[in-house]
C-alpha positions in Angstrom: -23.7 -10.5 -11.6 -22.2 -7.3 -11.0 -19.6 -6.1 -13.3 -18.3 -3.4 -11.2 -14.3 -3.3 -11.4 -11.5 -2.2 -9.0 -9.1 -0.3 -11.8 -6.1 0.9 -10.4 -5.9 -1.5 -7.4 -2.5 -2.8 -6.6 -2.9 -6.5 -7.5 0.3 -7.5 -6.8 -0.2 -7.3 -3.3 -3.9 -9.5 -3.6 -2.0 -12.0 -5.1 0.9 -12.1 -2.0 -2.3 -12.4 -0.2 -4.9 -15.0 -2.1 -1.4 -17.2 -2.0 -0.7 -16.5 1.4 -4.5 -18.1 2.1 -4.4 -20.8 0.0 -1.3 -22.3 1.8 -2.6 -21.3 5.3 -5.6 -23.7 4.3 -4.1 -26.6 3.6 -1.7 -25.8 0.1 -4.7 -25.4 -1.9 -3.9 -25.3 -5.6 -5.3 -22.5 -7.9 -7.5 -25.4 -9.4 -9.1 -26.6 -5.9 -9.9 -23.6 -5.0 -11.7 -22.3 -8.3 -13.5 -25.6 -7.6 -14.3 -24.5 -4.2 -15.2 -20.8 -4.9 -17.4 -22.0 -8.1 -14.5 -19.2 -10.2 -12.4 -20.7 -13.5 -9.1 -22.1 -13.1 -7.7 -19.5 -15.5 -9.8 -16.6 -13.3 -7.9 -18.0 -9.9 -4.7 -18.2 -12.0 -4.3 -14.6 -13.0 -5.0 -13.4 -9.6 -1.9 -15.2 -8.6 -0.2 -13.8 -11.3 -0.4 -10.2 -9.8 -1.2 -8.3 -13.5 -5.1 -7.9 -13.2 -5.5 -4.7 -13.1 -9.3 -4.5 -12.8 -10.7 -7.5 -10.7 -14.7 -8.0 -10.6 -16.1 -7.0 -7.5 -18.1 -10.2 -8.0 -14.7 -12.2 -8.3 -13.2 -11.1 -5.5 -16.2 -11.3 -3.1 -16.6 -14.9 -4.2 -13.1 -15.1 -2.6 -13.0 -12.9 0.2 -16.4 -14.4 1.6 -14.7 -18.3 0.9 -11.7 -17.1 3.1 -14.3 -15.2 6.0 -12.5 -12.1 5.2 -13.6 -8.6 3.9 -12.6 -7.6 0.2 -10.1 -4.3 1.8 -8.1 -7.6 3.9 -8.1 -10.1 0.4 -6.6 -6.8 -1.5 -4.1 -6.4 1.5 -5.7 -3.0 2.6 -6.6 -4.5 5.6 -4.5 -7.1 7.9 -6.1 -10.2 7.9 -7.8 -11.9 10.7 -5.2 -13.0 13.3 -7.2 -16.1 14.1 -5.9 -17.3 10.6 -2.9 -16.5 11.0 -1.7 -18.2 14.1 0.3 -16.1 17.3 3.4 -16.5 15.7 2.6 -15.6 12.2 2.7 -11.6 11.2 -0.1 -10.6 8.9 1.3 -8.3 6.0 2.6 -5.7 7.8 2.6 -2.9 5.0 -0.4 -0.6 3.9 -1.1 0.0 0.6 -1.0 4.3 0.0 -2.4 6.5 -3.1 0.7 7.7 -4.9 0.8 11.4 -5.6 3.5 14.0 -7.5 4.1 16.9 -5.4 2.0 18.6 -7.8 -1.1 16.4 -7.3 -0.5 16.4 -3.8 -1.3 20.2 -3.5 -4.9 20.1 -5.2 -7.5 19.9 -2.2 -9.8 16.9 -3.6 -5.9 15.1 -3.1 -7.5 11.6 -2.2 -7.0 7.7 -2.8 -10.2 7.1 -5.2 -8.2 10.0 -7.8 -4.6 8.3 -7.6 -3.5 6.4 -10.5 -0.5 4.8 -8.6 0.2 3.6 -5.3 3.3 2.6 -3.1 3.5 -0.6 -0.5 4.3 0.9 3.0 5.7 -1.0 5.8 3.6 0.9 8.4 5.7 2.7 11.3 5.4 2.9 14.7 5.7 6.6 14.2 2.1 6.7 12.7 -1.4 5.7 12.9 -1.7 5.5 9.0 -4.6 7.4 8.6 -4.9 9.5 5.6 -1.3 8.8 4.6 -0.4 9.3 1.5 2.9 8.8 -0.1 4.4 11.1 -3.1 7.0 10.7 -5.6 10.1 13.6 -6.1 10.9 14.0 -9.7 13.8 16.0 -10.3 16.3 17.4 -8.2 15.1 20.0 -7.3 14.8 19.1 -2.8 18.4 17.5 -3.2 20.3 16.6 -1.1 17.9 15.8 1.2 15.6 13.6 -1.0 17.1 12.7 -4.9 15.0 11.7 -8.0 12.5 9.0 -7.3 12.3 9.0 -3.3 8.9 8.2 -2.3 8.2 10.4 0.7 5.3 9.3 3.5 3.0 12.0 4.5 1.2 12.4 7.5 -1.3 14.7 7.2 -2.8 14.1 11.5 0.8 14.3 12.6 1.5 17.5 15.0 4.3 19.4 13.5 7.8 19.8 15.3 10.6 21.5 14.9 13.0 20.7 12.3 10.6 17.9 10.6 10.2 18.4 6.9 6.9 19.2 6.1 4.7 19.2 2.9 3.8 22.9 2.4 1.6 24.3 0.3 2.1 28.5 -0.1 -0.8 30.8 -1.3 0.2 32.1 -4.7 2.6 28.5 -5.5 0.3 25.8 -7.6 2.3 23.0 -6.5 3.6 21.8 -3.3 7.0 21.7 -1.9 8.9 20.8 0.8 10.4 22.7 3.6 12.5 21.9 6.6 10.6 23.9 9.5 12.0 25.5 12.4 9.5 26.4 15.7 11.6 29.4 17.4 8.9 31.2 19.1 7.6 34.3 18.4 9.2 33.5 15.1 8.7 30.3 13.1 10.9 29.9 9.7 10.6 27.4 6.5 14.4 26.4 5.8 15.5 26.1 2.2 16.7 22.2 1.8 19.1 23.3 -0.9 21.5 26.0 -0.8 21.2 29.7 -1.3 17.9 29.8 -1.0 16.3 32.2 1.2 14.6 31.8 4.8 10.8 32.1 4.7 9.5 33.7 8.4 6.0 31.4 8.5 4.2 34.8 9.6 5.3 36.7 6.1 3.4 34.6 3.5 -0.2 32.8 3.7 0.8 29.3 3.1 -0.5 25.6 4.5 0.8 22.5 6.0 -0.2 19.4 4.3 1.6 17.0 5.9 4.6 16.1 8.1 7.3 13.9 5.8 7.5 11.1 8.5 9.7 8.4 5.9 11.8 8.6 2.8 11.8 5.2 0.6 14.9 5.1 -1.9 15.7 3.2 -4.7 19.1 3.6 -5.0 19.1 1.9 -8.4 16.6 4.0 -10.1 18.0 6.4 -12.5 
């Protein structure tokens, strides 16, 4: 039996969606279906629970192949089939994207297998959601535009227009940070997002576009 484990997964969201399944087939209690997926009750029960944080890949294909879904739908990566969900039921809308700090979303291997967090996205219109990734602002250092704690969405496939804030990633800068960018032909600019900083003229310093900030998520409780 394989042992392999999914650590760092977002099991919160697997257990909106094991639920989700068991009532769409009938109610099923945690009990009937470890009978039915040959899993212990207590195995069935923490998935529910949302606070396993490293699931067995045999565990949750047992499941997954039960339900005639893929193991990326059971974990809510995926939408589930619409044939089980009925026309007028909407799958889980939301996409679940690696979690970055501004820092870590500079370094080039910046992909999903290195993030240690991850963020819940109710996926725009705006957006394919490819290669989205979301990351966190600590500090205040882009206020007013974005306070301590926003979680911005990146685009990184999204073409760049004026006046969109973009993820920017300058030559002889470790980290990231974000600009406001302005597209005035022959000459582009990076505006400052707080005051009495200067204008940057794109053409003056080597630099490179990470991503287009397409959403800002606050939580206006978070200190």
């Amino acid at each position: 039996m394989s042992s392999i484990a999914f650590a760092g997964q977002p099991t919160s969201l697997l257990s909106e969606v094991l639920a989700k399944l068991m009532k769409l087939n009938g109610g099923l209690s945690g009990s009937e279906l470890a009978d039915l997926v040959g899993l212990p009750s207590q195995t069935i029960n923490r998935l529910l629970s949302g606070f396993v944080k490293d699931p067995r890949a045999s565990t949750m294909m047992q499941v997954a192949d039960y339900f005639g879904i893929t193991i990326d739908q059971l974990l809510g990566k995926q939408p589930l089939p619409q044939e089980l969900l009925g026309i007028e039921d909407e799958v889980l809308p939301s996409i679940v994207l690696p979690l970055f700090s501004v820092k870590e979303a500079a370094m080039p291997h910046n992909n999903a297998a290195l993030s240690n967090d991850w963020f819940r996205w109710p996926k725009s219109t705006l957006s394919s959601g490819k290669d989205n990734f979301a990351i966190r602002v600590s500090g205040r250092e882009f206020e007013p535009a974005f306070s301590n704690g926003t979680v911005l969405i990146i685009d990184p496939n999204l073409e760049v227009e004026s006046e969109d804030f973009v993820l920017v990633k300058f030559q002889d800068n470790e980290a990231a940070t974000i600009k406001k960018i302005l597209l005035d032909q022959p000459e582009n600019y990076f505006l400052p997002i707080r005051d009495g900083l200067n204008i940057i003229p794109c053409q003056q310093i080597a630099h490179k576009i990470l991503g287009v900030v397409i959403e800002a998520h606050v939580d206006l409780r978070k200190k």
